[in-house]
C-alpha positions as CSV (number, residue, x, y, z in Angstrom):
1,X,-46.9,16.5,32.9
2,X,-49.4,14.9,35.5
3,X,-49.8,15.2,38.8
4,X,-51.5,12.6,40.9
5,X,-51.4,11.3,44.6
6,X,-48.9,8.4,44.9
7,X,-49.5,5.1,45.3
8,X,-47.5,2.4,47.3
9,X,-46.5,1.3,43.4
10,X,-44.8,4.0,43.1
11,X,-42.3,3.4,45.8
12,X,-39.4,1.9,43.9
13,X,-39.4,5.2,41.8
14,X,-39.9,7.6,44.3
15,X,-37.0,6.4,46.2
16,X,-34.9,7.0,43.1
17,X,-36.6,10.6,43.1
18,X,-35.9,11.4,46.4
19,X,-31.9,10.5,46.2
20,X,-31.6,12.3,42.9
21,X,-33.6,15.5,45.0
22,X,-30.8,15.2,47.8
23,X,-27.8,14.8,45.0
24,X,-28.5,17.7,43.4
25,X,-29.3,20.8,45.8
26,X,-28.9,21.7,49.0
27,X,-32.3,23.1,49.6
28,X,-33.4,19.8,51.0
29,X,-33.0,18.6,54.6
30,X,-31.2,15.6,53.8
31,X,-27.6,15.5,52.8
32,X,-27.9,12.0,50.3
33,X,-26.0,9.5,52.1
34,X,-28.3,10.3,55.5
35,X,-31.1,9.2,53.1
36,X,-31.9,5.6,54.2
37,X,-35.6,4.3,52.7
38,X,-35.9,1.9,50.6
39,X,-38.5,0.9,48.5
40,X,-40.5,-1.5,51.2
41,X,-40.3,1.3,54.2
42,X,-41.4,3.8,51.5
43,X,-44.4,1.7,50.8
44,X,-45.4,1.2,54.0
45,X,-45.2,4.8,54.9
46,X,-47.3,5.6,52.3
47,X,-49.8,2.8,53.3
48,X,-49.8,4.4,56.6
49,X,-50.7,7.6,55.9
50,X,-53.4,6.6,54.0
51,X,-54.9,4.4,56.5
52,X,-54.3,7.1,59.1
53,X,-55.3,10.0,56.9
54,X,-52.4,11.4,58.6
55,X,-51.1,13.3,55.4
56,X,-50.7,12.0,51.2
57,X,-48.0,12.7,48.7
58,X,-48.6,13.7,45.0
59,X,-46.0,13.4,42.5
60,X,-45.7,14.8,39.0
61,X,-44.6,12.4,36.1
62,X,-44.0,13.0,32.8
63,X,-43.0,10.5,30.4
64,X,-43.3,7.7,32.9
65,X,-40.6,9.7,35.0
66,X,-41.2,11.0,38.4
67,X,-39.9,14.6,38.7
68,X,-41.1,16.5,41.6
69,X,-43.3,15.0,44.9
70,X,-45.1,17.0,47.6
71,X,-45.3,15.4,50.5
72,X,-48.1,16.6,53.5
73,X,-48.0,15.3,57.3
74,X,-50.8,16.6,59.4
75,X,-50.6,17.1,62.9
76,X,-50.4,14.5,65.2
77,X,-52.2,15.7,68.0
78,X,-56.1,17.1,67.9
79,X,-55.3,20.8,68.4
80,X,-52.8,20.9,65.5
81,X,-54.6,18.5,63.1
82,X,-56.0,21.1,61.2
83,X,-52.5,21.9,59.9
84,X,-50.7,20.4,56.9
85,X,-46.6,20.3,56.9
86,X,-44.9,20.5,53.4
87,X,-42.2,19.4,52.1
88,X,-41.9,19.6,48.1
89,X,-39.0,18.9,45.8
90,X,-38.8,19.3,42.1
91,X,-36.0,18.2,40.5
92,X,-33.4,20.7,38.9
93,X,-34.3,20.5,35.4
94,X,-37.8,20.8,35.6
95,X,-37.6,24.4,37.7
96,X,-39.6,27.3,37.1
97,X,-41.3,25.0,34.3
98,X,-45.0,25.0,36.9
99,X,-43.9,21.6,38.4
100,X,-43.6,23.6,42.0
101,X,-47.2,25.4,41.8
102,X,-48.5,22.2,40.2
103,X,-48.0,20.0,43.0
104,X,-49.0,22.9,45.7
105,X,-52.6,23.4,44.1
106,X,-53.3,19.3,44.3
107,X,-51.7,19.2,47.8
108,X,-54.3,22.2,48.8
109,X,-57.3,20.9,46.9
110,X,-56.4,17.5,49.0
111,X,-56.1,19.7,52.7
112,X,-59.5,21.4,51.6
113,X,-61.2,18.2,51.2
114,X,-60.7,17.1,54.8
115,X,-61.3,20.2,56.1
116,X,-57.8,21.3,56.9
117,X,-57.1,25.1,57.6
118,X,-53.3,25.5,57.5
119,X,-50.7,24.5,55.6
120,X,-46.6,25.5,56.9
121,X,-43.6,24.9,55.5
122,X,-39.7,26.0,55.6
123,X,-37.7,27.4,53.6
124,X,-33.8,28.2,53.0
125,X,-33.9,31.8,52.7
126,X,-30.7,31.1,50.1
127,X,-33.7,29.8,47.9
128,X,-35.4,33.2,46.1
129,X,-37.0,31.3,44.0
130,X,-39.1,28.9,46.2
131,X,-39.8,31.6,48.3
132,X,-41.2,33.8,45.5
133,X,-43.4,30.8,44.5
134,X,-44.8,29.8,48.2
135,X,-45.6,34.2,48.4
136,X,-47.0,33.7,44.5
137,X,-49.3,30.8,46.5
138,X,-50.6,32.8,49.3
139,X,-47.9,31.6,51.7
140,X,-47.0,34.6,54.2
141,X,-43.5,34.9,56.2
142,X,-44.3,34.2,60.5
143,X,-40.5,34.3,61.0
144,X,-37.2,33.5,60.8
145,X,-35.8,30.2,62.1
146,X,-32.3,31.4,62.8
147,X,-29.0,29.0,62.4
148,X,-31.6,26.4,61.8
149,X,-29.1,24.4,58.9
150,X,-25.6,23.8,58.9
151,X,-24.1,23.4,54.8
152,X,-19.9,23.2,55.0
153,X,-19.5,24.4,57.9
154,X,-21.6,28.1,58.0
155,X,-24.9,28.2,59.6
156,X,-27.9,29.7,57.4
157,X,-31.0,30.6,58.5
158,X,-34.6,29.3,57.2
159,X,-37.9,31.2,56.9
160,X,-41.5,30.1,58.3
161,X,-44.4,30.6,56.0
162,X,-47.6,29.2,56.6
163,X,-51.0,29.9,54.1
164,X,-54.6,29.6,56.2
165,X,-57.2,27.9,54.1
């Protein structure tokens, strides 16, 4: 298992990733067929961000695979560009195997460098597990984002949690 900050290279495989991600939980924003990027728009996103410094992904591989990403977008404007959004996804059968944490400690080390002080993320609060990983992290609950998702047809809620740096 590695973890490492992706490259525009990459693109082709973390496309795949990503639809696999959406296929097989519900955790995710997207439902798969809203997931539209392919592997040229991925690269230039990532291209972006670099050039920007407006956030970085890190994925872990393993066996030349790709099975989890962590994806960080800073804020846009100067008073929240000290603060890191997160979005991570590991795929089902690597779980609870350190994939999750993994990815979280390169994404902070990276927000440390630059001086960041906050990282936030949601959460489903139908997800234990992530949850008890983030509060493992040092990620805190600031609320509850009621109704926020809609999965066949019943509205579930989502939790805030933010860790200051």
């Amino acid at each position: 298992m590695h973890i490492r900050e992706a490259i525009p290279a990459d693109s082709g495989r973390l496309v795949a990733l990503m639809r696999t991600l959406y296929s097989e939980t519900t955790f995710m924003l997207l439902e798969p067929d809203e997931f539209t990027v392919n592997e040229e728009e991925q690269a230039r996103r990532m291209e972006e961000r670099a050039r920007t410094d407006s956030g970085t992904m890190f994925v872990c591989e393993t066996d030349g695979r790709l099975i989890g990403v962590v994806l960080g977008h800073r804020g846009v404007a100067r008073r929240t560009r000290h603060s890191l959004y997160i979005v991570i996804g590991v795929l089902q059968a690597w779980v609870g195997r350190g994939v999750g944490r993994s990815l979280l400690e390169a994404l902070e080390g990276w927000a440390l460098s630059r001086g960041l002080h906050r990282l936030e993320l949601n959460v489903a609060v139908e997800n234990p597990r992530a949850i008890a990983l983030y509060e493992k992290f040092g990620f805190e609950r600031e609320g509850v984002k009621r109704h926020s998702r809609k999965l066949n047809g019943e509205y579930s809620d989502e939790l805030y949690m933010s860790k200051l740096l």
